[in-house]
N, C-alpha and C positions, 0 to 999 in steps of 0.2 A: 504493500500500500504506500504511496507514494506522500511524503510529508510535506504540508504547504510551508514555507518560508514564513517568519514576518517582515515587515514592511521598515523596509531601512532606511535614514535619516537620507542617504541620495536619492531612492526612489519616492518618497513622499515630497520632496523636495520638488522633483521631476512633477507628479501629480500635480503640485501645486500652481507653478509656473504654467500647466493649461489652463487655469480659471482664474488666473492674473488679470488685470493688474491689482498690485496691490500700494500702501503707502510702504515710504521707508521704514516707518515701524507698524506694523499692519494692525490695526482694530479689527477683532474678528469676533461674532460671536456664533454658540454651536448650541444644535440641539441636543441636547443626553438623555435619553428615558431610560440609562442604565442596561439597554441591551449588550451586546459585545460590539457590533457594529460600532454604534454611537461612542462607549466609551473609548475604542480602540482608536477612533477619529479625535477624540478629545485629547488622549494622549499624544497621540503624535504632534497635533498643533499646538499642544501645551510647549514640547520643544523645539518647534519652527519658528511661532513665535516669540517666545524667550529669546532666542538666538538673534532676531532682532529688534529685540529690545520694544515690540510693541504688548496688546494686550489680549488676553482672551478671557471672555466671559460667557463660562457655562450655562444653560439656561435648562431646564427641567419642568415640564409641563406636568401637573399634577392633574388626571381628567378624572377623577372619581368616579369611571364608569364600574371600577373594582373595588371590592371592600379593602384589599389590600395595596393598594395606590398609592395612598398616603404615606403607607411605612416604607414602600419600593423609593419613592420619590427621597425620604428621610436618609434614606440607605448613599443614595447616587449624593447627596450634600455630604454625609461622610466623608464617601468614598475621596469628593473634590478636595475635601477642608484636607486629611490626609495629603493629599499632592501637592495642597497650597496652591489649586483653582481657584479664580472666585467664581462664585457659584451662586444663583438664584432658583428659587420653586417658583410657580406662574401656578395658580389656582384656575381650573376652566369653572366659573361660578357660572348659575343660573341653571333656566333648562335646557335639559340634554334631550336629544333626538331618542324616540321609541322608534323611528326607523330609519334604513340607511343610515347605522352607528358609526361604522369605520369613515364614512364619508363626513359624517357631521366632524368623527370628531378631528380628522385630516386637517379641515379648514379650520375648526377653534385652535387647535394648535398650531398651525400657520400664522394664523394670525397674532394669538399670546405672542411666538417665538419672536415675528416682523415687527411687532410695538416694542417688546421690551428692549429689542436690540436698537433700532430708532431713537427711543427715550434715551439710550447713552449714545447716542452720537455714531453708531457704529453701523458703516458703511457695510458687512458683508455679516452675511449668516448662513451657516455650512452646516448641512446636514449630510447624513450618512451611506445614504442610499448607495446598492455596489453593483456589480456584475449580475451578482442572481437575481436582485429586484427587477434590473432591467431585462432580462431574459425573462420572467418571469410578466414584467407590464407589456412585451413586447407578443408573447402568448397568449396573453388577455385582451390585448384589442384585435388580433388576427381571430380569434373564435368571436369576436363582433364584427368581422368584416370590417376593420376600422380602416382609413385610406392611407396613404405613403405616408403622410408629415403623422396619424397616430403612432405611425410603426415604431415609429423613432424612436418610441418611448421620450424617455425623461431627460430633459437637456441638463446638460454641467455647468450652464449658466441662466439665471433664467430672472431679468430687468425685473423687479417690483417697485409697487409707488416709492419708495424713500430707501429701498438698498437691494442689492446683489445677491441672490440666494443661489450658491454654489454648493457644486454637489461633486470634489475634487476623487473621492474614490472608486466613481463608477467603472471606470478599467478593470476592478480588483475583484478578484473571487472572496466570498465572505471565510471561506476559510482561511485566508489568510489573518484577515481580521479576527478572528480568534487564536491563532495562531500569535497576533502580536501583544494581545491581551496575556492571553500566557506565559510569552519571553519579559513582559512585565510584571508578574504576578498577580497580575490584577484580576479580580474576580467582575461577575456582572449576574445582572438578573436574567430569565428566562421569563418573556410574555407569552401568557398562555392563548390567550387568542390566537398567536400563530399558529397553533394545533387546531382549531376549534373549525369542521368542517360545515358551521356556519355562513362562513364568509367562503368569497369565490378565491381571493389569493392562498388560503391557509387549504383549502381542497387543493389546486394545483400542488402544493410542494407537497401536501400529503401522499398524491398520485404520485410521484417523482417522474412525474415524464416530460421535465422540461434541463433540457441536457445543451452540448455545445451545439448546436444547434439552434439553438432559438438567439442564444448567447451570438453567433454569426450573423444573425439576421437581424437581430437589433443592430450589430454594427454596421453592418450593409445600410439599413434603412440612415441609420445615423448620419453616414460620410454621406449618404443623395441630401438626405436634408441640410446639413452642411451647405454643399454645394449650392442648395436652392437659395438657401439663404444669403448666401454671398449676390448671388445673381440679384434679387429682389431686391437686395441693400444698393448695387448698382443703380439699379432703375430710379429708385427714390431719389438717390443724390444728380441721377440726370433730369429727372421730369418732374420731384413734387417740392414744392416749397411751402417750409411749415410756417404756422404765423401764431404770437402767442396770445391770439384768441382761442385757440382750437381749432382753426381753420385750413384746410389745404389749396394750393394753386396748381392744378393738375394740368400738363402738355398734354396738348391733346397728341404729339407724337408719342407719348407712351404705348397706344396703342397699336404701334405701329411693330411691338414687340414681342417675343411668341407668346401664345396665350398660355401654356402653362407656366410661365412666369408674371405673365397680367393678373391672373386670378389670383394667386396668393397673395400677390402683393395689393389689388384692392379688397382682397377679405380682410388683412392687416389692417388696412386702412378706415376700412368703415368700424371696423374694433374699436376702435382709436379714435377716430371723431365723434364715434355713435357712444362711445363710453360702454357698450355692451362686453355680457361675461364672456358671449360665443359669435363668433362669425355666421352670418345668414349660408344657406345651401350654397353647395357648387353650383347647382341649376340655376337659383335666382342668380347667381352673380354673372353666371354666361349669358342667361337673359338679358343682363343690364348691358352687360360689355356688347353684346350685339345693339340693343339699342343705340347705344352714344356712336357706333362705327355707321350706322344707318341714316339717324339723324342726332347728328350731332349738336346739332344749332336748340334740342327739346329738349327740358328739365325732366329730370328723375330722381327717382328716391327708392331708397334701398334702408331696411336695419336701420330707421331713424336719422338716416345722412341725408342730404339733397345733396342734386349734380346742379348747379348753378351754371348753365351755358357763357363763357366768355370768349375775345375772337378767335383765341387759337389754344380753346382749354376748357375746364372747369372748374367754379367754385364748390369743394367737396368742404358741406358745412353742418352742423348739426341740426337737424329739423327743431324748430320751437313748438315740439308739443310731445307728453309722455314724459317731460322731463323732473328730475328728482324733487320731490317738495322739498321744505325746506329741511335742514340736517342742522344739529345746534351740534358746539367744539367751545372750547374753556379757552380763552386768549393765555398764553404761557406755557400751552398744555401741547396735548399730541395734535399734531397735523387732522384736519378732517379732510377726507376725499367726496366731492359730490357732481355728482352723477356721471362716475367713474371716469371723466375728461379733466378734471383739477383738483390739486389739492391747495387747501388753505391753512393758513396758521395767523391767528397776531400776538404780537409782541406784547400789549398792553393785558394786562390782567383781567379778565372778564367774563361774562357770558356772551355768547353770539349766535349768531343762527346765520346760516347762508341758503339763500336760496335765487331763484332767476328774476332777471332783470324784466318787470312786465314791464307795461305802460304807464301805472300809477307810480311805481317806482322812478321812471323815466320823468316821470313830470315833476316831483320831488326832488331830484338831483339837478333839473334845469331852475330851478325857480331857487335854488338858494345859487347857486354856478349859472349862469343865463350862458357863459361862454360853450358851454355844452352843449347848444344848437347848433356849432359850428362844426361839430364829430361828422368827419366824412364816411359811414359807416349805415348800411342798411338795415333796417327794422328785422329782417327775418334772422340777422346777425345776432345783431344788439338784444336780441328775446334771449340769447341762450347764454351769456353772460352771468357767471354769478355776482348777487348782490351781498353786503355783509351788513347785518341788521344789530342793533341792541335794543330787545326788546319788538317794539313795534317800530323803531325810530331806525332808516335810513345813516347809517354813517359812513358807509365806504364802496367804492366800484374799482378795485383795482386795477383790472383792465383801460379803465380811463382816468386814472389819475387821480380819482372823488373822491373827497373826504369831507364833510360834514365841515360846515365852518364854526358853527358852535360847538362842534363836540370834540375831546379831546382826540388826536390821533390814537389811530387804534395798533399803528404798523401792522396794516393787515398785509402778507404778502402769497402770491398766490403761482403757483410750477404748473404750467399747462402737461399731460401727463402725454398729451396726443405730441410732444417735442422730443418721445423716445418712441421709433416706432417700433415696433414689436417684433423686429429681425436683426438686431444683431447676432454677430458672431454666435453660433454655437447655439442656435436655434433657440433662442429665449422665448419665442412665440407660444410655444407649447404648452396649451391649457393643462394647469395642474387639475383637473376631473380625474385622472387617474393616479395621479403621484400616491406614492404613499410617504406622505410626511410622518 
């Protein structure tokens, strides 16, 4: 029987350097639920970045879907405080899902992981995910028929609103990762869900019939999507231009380019302006693209976009209806994202509420500002703009410079989210629906 190696201080090193960049002392934080996976990943960036001098902060979701949770979760803060990790527990409070368990609770920990690591400042958050996961999600969307870019499984990089969620050990067979647990003496938990032929991942590895093979054809799928994705990042920087309303300026030569590289790249794109979680059909979207090549000079709408006809182009903009009511966020606090096209934050201390620029709003902002008549900028625009409220009271439009003349500034500041499109390097596009975080 052949013994897996652990993972030495040159090869993780190597790992590393593909889901760079990083800073000269790298802020990093990671998720640990005390499996071998997680902890074997924590070790190791415990001493990559030691060695330069930057920081890791372990983070440990505590989901109380288990009676025994809390004490696993107590265990893995040990374990850390021993290493001289620093180390936090993240409580999933509230109600839990009665169904679709693994899935709800995928995304609460997603989530917990992306705020707490945000609240410190810290640009990347690395989870563990290896070789047999992705062999494994790569077997699970072929028995749904899933298309090329599902195949891909789970990218090694993957753009969230406020940081980097890298996933540096996918190359790795999980045996090794226990393997390095070992050569450290480091003990870890066993989740029993993994066993439980409840869920469809924990039936697959029960079956064992997912071998080098699937392990192949995840990487096959990988390098095409790769590839595509380089191609679409192309196209963007020849034919679309972003603007930090949310707005796109589309050539109309774009479509002059082959269409399995048009569609991806305006499925990316209506994501993005439209704020939506998933991209509309293949079919609706070759419908559309055959429309604009037919007549090009007629408006269309797609997944909450409009195609705004211009001389040699289109305005691809978010339609002003369906869009998020308002969303309240604590000035000094976490970022709020609303209607998944921006995120906002302000500086001043406060309560706030954002939501879209109507008309009442619009007359409000001119009547204490009258210079605001003079915005060279269209209504059907101007509707999807957020507004930032205190209370019932108008104090801020970021997008247009407004700020309330009686009321204190609020430094409200606000990241168009559609100014990172969804295809960098390394297939970041890739809907987490199936990750398993």
């Amino acid at each position: 029987m052949q013994v897996s190696p652990p993972i030495e201080p040159v090869g993780f090193d190597r790992l590393m350097r593909g889901v760079g960049p990083f800073e000269s002392a790298p802020q990093i934080a990671v998720g640990v639920s005390g499996g071998a996976d997680s902890v074997a990943l924590t070790l190791l960036l415990a001493r990559w970045v030691g060695q330069r001098g930057g920081r890791l902060l372990a983070l440990t979701v505590d989901h109380g879907l288990r009676a025994d949770s809390h004490a696993e979760a107590a265990k893995v803060a040990a374990w850390m405080a021993n290493l001289g990790i620093e180390h936090r527990i993240l409580p999933w409070v509230g109600e839990k899902p009665t169904t679709g368990i693994q899935a709800g609770a995928r995304h609460a920990r997603l989530r917990l992981l992306a705020d707490a690591a945000a609240a410190q400042g810290i640009l990347h958050l690395a989870l563990a995910h290896h070789a047999d996961d992705q062999a494994e999600t790569h077997r699970l969307r072929a028995d749904r028929a899933s298309g090329s870019q599902g195949l891909a499984g789970m990218p090694a990089i993957r753009e969230m609103d406020h940081l980097r969620l890298i996933r540096p050990l996918l190359p790795v067979a999980k045996a090794r990762l226990v393997a390095t647990c070992q050569a450290w003496g480091q003990a870890w938990v066993e989740d029993p869900s993994n066993g439980n032929p409840a869920f469809a991942r924990a039936r697959l590895r029960l079956s064992q019939s997912v071998g080098a093979n699937e392990a192949q054809a995840a990487q096959t799928a990988a390098t095409a999507r790769a590839i595509l994705d380089g191609d679409v990042a192309r196209l963007l920087a020849m034919h679309a231009r972003f603007q930090p309303e949310g707005w796109v300026v589309l050539n109309r030569a774009l479509l002059d380019a082959p269409n399995d590289r048009v569609q991806p790249l305006v499925a990316s794109l209506l994501r993005a302006v439209g704020g939506a979680a998933y991209p509309p059909s293949p079919a609706s979207i070759a419908d559309l693209l055959q429309g604009l090549r037919e007549q090009p000079d007629r408006g269309r709408t797609l997944a909450g976009c409009r195609f705004m006809p211009l001389t040699d182009g289109w305005r691809l903009l978010r339609e002003a209806r369906n869009l998020q009511g308002p969303a309240r966020f604590r000035g000094g606090g976490t970022p709020v994202t609303w209607d998944g096209r921006f995120r906002l934050s302000a500086e001043r201390v406060g309560d706030y509420s954002v939501r879209a620029l109507d008309d009442a709003l619009w007359r409000l902002a001119r009547a204490d500002r009258p210079d605001l008549s003079r915005v060279d900028m269209p209504a059907s625009l101007r509707w999807t703009l957020p507004a930032v409220l205190s209370g019932d009271r108008l104090i801020a439009i970021p997008h247009l410079l407004y700020t309330a003349a009686d009321m204190p500034d609020p430094g409200v500041s606000v990241v168009p989210l559609v100014s990172v499109p969804a295809v960098p390097a390394r297939f970041a596009v890739v809907t987490a629906a199936d990750d398993i975080i």
